[in-house]
N, C-alpha and C positions, 0 to 999 in steps of 0.2 A: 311223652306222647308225640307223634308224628301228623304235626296240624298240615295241613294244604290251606292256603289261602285263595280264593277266587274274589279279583278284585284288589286296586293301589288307593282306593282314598281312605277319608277320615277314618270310618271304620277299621277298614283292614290296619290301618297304622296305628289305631289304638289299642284295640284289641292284641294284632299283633304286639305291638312294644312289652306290652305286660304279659305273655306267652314265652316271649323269648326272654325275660328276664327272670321266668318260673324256670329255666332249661329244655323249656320243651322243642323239638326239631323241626324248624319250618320251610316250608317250600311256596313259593308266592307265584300267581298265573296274575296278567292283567292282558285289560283291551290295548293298553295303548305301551305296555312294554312295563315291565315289572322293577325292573333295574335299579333308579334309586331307593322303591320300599324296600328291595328284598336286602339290598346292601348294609339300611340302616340297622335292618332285625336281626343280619347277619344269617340271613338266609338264604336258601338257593331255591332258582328259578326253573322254569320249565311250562311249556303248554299246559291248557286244560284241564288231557289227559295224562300225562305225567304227572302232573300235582296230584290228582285224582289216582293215580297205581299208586303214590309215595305214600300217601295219609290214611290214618286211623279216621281222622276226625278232620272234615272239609269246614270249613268258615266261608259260607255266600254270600259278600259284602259287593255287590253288582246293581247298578241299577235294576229296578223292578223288569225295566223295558228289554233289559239284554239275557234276562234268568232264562230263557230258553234257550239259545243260542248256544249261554255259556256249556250249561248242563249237557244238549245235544253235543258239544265238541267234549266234552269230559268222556265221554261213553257212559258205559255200566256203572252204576253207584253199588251193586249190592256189596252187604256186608259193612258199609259205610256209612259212619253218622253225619248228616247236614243239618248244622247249624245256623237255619235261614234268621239273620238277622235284618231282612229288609223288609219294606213296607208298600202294599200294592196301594197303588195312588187312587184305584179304583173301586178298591174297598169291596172286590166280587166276591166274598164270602167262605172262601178257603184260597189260603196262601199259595201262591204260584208254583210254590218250590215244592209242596204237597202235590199238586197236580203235577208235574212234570217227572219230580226223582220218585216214583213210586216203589223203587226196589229202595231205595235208601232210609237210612232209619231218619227220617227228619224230625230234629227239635227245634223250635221256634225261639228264642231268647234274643236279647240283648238290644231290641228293638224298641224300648221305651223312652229312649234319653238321646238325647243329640252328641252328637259325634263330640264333642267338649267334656261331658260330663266322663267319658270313656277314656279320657287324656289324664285324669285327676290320679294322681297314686298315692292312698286308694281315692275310688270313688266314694266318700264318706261326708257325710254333715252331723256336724256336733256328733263326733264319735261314733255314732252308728252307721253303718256298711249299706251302701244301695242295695236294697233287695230284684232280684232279677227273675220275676217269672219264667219257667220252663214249661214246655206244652210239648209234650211227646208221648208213645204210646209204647219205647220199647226200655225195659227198666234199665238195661248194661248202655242206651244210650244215652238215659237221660243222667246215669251215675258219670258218665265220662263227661259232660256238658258241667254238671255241677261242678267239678272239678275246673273245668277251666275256669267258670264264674269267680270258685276260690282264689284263684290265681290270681283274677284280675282283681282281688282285695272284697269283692263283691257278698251277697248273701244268694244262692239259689233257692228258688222258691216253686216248688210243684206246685202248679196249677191247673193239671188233666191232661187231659188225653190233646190227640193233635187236634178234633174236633172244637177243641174253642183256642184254636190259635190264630182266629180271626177275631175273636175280640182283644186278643192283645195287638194286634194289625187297626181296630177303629179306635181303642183306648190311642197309643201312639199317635191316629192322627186329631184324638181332643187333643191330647195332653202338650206334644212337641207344638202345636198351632197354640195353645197357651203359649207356650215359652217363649215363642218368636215375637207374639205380640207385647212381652215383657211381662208378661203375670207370673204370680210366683203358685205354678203348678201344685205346689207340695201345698198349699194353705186348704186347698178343695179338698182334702183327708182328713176327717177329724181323726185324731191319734188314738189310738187302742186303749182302753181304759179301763 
């Protein structure tokens, strides 16, 4: 698959690492110069909108504050999946990247865990794979999404349409605000039974 990365931190480097080590072909845009991420994934660079002509599948790993910006310099998204993995600080009640790439297929994912948990290969405790909600409404983008999730050792997990990919945006901001303050998130689920 032909991923576009928008965006050089934690994310785009985790995410990416496990993408390129599935063989899939990347291309990397940053704010501040893409250069060492794209080098370590062994991928190639390019503006915006270059990365955006290159890829199947975009990965939005941008500050919440620059998601417009970036998208406006990408151009046209249609026929394109974005997989908005960021989280509005605002908590306006639909994802930024919904409001802005409206021609693109957006799926919400990967946005529940801290840029650490997404370094782990895999991401797994006692055996069992991080499950990774998906929130999309178009099926051929949410089957390419799941795939990458595979990739990165993960489980995908359909959760609806893009209409509640603002609760995985307040979920996010309980859950990672546990984790900061040192609680152990995972104990607030009683287990399937």
């Amino acid at each position: 698959m032909r991923i576009g990365i928008f965006g050089t931190g934690g994310m785009a480097d985790a995410l990416g690492t496990h993408w390129a080590r599935a063989g899939h072909e990347l291309k990397v845009s940053g704010r501040s110069g893409p250069g060492p991420l794209a080098e370590r994934l062994g991928a190639t660079t390019g503006t915006w909108h270059e990365t955006a002509a290159f890829a199947d599948v975009l990965l939005l790993a941008v500050p919440a504050g620059a998601i417009a910006e970036v998208l406006a310099q990408a151009g046209p998204l249609a026929g394109k999946v974005l997989v908005d993995c960021t989280n509005d600080p605002e908590l306006t009640g639909t994802p930024v990247a919904s409001r802005i790439a409206t021609e693109a297929q957006v799926v919400k994912a990967f946005n529940l865990a801290p840029t650490d948990v997404w370094q782990l290969r895999p991401p797994a405790w006692e055996g069992r794979p991080l499950s990774v909600p998906l929130c999309g409404d178009d099926p051929a983008a949410l089957e390419a999404v799941s795939t990458l999730v595979r990739d990165v050792g993960a489980k995908p997990v359909l959760a609806g349409g893009l209409n509640r990919a603002a609760l995985l945006e307040a979920t996010a901001a309980f859950v990672i605000g546990l984790w900061f303050a040192g609680e152990d998130a995972q104990a607030i689920l009683a287990p399937a039974g």
